[in-house]
N, C-alpha and C positions, 0 to 999 in steps of 0.2 A: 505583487506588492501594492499597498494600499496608495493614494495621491497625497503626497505631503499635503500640510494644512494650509503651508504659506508658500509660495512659489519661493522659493529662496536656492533652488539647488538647479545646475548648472543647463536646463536643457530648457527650465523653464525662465532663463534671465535672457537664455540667448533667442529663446521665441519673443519676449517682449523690447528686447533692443531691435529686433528685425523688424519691427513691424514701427518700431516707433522711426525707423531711421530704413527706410524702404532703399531702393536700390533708384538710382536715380533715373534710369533707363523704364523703371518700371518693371523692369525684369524680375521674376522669385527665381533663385538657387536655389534646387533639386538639390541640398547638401547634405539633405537624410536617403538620399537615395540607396547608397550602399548597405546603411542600415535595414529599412525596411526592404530593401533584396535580399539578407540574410533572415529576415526573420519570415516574410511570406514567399520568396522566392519566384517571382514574379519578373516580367521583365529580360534581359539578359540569360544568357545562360551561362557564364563567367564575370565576373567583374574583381580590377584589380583596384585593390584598396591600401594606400599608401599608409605607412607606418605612423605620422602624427594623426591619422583621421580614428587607427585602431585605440592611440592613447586619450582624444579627445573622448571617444563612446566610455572606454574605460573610467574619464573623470568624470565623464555624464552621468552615468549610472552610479557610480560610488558617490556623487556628490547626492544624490535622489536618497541613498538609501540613507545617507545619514539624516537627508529633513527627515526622514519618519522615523529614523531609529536614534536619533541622536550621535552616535559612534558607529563607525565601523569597526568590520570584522578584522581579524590578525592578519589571514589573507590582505585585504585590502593594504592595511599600514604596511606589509611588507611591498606592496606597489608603490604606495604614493603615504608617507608617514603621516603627510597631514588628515588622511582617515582614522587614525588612530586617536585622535582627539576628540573633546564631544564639541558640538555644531556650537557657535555662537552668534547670535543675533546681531545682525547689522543694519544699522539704517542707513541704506544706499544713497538716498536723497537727499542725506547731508555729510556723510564720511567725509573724511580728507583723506587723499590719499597722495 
């Protein structure tokens, strides 16, 4: 899948809050870990991975596919309905919410 054009969808808001608002220890969380274990397999030879961690990848990714495609697929909206909408632009730097 090609790199959305505007970081707007959910893996690339939570790399730029990480980094703007560090850990105060100085420490980084290994919090992609389980993911990049599923996908190079590296590391562990088991790993358990908790059920919000699998819904979070899920909104990751579905959030990603809609910056570049605008809407998601049927699948998707049967997960999570707000995929089935098309993407609208927000300006985070001055929302209210």
């Amino acid at each position: 899948m090609p790199e959305p054009t505007d970081p707007t969808h959910l893996f690339a808001i939570l790399k730029q809050y990480g980094d703007a608002h560090p850990s105060p220890d100085g420490r980084r969380d290994d919090w992609n870990y389980p993911a990049n274990w599923m996908k190079h397999g590296w590391g562990a030879d088991e790993v358990e991975i908790d059920d919000w961690v699998v819904m979070l990848w899920l909104n990751r990714a579905i959030s990603k596919y809609r910056s570049v495609y605008d809407i998601g697929t049927p699948e998707m909206a049967a997960l999570f309905p707000w995929a089935g909408q098309p993407t609208v632009a927000v300006d985070y730097a001055t929302a209210e919410g």
